[in-house]
C-alpha positions as CSV (number, residue, x, y, z in Angstrom):
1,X,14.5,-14.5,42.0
2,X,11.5,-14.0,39.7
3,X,11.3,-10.5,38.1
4,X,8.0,-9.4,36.5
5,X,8.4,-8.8,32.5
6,X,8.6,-5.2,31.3
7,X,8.9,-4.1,27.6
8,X,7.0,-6.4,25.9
9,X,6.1,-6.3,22.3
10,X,2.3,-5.3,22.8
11,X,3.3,-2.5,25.1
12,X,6.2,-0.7,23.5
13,X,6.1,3.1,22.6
14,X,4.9,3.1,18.6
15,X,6.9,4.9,16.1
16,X,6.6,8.6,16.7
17,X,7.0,11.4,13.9
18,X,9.1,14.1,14.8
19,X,8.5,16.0,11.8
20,X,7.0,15.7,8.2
21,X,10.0,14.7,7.0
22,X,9.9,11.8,9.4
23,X,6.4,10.9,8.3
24,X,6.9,11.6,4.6
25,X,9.8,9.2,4.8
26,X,8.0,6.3,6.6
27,X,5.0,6.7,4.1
28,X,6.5,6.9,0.7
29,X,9.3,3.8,2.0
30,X,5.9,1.6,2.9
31,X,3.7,2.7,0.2
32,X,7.0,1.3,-2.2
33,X,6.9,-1.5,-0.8
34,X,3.4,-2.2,-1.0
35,X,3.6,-1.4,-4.8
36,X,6.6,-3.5,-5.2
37,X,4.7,-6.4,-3.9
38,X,1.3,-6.1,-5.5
39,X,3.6,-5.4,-8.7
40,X,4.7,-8.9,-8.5
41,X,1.5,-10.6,-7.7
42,X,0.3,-9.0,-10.8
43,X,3.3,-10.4,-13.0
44,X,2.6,-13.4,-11.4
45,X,-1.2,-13.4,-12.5
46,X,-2.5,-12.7,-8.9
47,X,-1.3,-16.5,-7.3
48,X,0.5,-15.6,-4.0
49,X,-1.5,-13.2,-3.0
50,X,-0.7,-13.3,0.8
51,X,2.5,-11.6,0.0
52,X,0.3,-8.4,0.0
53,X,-0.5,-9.0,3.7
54,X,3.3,-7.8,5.0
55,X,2.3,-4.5,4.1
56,X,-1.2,-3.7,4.8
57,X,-4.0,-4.3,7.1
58,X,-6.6,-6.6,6.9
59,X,-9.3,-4.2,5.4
60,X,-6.6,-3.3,2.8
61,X,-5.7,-7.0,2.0
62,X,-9.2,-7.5,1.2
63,X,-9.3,-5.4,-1.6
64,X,-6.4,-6.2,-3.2
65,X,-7.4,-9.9,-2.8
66,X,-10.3,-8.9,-5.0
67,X,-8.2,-7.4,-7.3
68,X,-6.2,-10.4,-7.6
69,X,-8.6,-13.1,-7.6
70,X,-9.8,-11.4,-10.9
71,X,-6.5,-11.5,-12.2
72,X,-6.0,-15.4,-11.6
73,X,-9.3,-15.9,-12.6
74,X,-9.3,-14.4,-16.2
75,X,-5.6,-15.8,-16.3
76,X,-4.4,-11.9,-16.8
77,X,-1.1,-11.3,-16.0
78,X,1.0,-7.7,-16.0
79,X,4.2,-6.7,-17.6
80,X,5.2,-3.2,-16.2
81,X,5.5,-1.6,-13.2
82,X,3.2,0.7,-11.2
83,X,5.3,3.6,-9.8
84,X,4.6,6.3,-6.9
85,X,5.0,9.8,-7.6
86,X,3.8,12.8,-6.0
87,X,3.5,11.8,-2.3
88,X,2.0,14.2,-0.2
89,X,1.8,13.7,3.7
90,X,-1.7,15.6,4.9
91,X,-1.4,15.0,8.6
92,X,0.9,12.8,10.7
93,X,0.6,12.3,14.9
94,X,3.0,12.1,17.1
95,X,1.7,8.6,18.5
96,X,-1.8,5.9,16.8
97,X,-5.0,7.7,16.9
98,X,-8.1,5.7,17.9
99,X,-7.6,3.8,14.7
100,X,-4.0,3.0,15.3
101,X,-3.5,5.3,12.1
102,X,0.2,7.1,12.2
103,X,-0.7,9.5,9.0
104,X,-2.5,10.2,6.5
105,X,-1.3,11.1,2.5
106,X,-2.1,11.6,-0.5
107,X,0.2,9.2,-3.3
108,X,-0.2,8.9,-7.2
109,X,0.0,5.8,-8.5
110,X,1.7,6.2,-12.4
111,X,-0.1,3.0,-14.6
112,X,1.0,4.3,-18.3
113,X,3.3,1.7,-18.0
114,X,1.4,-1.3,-17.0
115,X,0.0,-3.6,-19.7
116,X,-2.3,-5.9,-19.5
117,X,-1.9,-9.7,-21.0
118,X,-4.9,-12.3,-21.0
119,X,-3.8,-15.9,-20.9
120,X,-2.6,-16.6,-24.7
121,X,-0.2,-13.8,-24.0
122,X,-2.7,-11.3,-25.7
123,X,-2.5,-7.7,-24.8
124,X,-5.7,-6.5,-23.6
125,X,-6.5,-2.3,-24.4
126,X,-7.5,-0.2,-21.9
127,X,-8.6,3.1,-24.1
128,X,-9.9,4.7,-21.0
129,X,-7.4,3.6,-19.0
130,X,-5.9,7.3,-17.1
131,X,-1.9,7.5,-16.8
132,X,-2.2,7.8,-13.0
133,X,-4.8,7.2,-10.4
134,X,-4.7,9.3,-7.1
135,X,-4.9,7.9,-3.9
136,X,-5.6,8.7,0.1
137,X,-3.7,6.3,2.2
138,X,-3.5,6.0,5.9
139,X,-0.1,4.7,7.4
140,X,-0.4,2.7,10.9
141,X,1.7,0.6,13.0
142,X,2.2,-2.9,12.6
143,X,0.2,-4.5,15.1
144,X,2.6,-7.6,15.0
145,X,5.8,-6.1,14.7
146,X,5.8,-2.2,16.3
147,X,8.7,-1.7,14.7
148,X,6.9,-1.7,11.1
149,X,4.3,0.3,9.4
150,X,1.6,-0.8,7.2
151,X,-0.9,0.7,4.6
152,X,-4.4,0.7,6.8
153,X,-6.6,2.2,4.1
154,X,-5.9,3.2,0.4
155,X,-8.7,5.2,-1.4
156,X,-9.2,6.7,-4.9
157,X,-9.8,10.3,-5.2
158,X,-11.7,10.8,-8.3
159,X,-10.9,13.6,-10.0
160,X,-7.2,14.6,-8.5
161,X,-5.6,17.1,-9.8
162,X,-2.8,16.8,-8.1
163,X,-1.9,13.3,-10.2
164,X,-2.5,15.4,-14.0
């Protein structure tokens, strides 16, 4: 007896938020994860850079693939770790909007510790370099894997005071 397929992948329910909590929780886990990778890529000098991509969208890959392409190509490498502090959800739905965007937060991303090293193992200054950096991100579903989030946008906000 043939039986017509329900359920599949493309069709399920996405995540839904309950509550901030919920949301809050889901961005501040993916947002560490995204840090945790790029962190690596960095130490790394930037090779590898498609690690980024089991995180964050294609428009977000982009950019970081920029990011690390200069890094490779100066033969700069990190030591230190970029940490999140201050993670503050601004709105969250209860399913995608027309964007497939889940929520929206504000993070800071702490840099004091992050050191620059050029490839003679030099350490480069960075005299105007702020302790943290404030950034809008936008959380979405997965489009391969429902069950996951991703970072689908992540930009600065000059002048945050929220990151002082």
């Amino acid at each position: 007896m043939h039986r017509p397929r329900t359920g599949s992948a493309p069709s399920s329910p996405p995540p839904v938020f309950e509550n901030e909590e919920q949301a809050l929780a889901a961005v501040t886990e993916t947002y560490q994860q995204f840090l945790d990778i790029s962190n690596t890529i960095l130490h790394e000098g930037g090779i590898n850079p498609e690690r980024i991509e089991a995180v964050a969208s294609p428009d977000v890959v982009a950019i970081e693939y920029e990011a690390y392409s200069r890094m490779r190509d100066g033969g700069y490498s990190t030591r230190g770790d970029i940490g999140l502090s201050g993670v503050q959800v601004r709105e969250f739905y209860s399913s995608p909007d027309s964007l497939g965007v889940v929520a929206r937060a504000f993070a800071c991303e702490i840099i004091d510790s992050v050191e620059i090293f050029d490839a003679n193992g030099q350490p480069q200054p960075q005299p105007d370099r702020q302790p943290a950096v404030g950034f809008g991100i936008s959380l979405g579903v997965d489009p391969v894997n429902s069950d996951r989030f991703i970072i689908t946008s992540k930009d600065a906000e000059e002048g945050a005071s929220s990151c002082a």
